[in-house]
N, C-alpha and C positions, 0 to 999 in steps of 0.2 A: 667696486672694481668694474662693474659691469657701466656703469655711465661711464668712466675712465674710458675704459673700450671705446664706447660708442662714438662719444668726442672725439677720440683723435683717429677714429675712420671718417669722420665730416671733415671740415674745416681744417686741420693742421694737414690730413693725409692733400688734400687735395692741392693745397698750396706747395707742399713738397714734391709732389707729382709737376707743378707750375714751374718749378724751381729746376728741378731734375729737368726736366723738358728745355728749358731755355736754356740750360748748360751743353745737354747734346745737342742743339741746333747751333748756338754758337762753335760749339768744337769741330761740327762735322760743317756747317758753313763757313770755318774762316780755313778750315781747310781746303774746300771749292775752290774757294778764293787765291790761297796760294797756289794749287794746283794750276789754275787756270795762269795765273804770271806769270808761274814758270813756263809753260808751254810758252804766252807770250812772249816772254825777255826769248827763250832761243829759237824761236820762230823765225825764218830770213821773211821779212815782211817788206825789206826795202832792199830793191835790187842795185847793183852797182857800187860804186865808193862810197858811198855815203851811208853803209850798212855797216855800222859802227856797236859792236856787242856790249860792250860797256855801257854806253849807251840809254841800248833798249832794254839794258838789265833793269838801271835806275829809272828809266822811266815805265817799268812795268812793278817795281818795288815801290813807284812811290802813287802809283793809281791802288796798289794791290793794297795801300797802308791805309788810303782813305777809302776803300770797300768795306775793310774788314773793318774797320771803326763805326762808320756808317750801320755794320750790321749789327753788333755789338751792342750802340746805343737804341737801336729801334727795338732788337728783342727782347732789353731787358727794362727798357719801357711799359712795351706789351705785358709781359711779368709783372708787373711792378704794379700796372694796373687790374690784372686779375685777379693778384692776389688783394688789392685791397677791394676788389670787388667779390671775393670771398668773404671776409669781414665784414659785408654791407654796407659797403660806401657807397652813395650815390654817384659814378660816373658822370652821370650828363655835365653837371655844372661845370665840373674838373674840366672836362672835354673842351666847354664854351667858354672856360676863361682861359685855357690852355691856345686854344684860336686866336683871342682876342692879346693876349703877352705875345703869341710867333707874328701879329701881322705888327705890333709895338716892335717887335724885337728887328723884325726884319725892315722895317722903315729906318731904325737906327742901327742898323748893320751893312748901311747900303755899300760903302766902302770893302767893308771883310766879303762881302759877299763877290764886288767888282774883282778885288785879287784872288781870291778863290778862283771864279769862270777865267779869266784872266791867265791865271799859272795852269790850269787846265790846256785851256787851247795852248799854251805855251808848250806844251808836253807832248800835244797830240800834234800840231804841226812840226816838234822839232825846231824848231828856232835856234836854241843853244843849249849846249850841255854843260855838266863839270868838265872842267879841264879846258873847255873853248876859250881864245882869245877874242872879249867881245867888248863892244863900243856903247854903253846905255846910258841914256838921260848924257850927264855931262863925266860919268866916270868909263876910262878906260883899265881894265884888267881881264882877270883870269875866272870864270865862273869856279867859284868852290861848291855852291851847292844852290841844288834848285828843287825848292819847295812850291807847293802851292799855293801858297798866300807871299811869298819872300823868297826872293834869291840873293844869295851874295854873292859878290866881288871884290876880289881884292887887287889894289891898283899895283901901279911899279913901286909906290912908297913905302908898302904892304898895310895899307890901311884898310881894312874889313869893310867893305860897302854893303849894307841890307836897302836892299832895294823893292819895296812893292808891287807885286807884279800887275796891279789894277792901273799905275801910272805910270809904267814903261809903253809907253807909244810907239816908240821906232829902238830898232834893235843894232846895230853895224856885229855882226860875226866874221873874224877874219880869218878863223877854220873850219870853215865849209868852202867848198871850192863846188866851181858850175852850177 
């Protein structure tokens, strides 16, 4: 009984303590996170007509949706590697082929990566919203929704256009005015 004990104050207690930990920093960071949108979305940040609440709701719900994701995968990463470094796994190598697959990954990600920055600045400049009647590539409609890698539009025909935001070049928005 007494090894019993001792074991699971080493190794099991400590990864649960690893465990336990990454749950309260996820819960208490994705709540930062929405905290902080919220203020964003009803913040008057833009003065004049063009202070459109709807808006700035979606475009602080959809920065707010890839923070909290972002944070999500990096601390249960971190977890994930402590605890198998509880267990005695050697890190380093993990680490330096873990390097060598994100510079593979991200040579062949060049595209996901361009719509990605792409729908970003798309979001932070304001360019279009839901609901804008807008002019892109060769389709005209009504933005339904605007993601960070893809926005759609649906024309006068109501054909669903997904459009990626890395190869939208020039935009015509016919509701925005001055």
């Amino acid at each position: 009984m007494r090894n019993f004990l001792d074991w699971m104050a080493g190794t099991p207690l400590r990864i649960l303590i690893i465990l336990i930990g990454a749950v309260f920093i996820q819960y208490f960071g994705s709540r930062a996170i929405t905290r902080a949108m919220n203020r964003l979305a009803s913040a008057d940040l833009v003065l004049g007509p063009r202070n459109i609440v709807a808006r700035q709701k979606e475009r602080a719900s959809t920065i707010g949706g890839v923070l909290t994701a972002t944070l999500k995968s990096a601390i249960w990463i971190i977890a994930m590697a402590m605890a198998l470094g509880e267990f005695g796994f050697d890190l380093g190598p993990l680490i330096a082929s873990a390097g060598i697959v994100g510079v593979a990954v991200g040579l062949g990600a060049q595209t996901l990566v361009r719509d990605v920055l792409s729908g970003i600045f798309m979001l932070i400049e304001d360019q279009y919203g839901v609901g804008d009647s807008v002019s892109v590539l060769d389709v005209e409609g009504v933005v339904e929704k605007v993601g960070l890698r893809v926005t759609t539009v649906r024309d006068g025909q109501g054909t669903l256009w997904y459009l990626r935001n890395g190869e939208i070049l020039k935009v015509g928005n016919q509701s925005q005015s001055g």
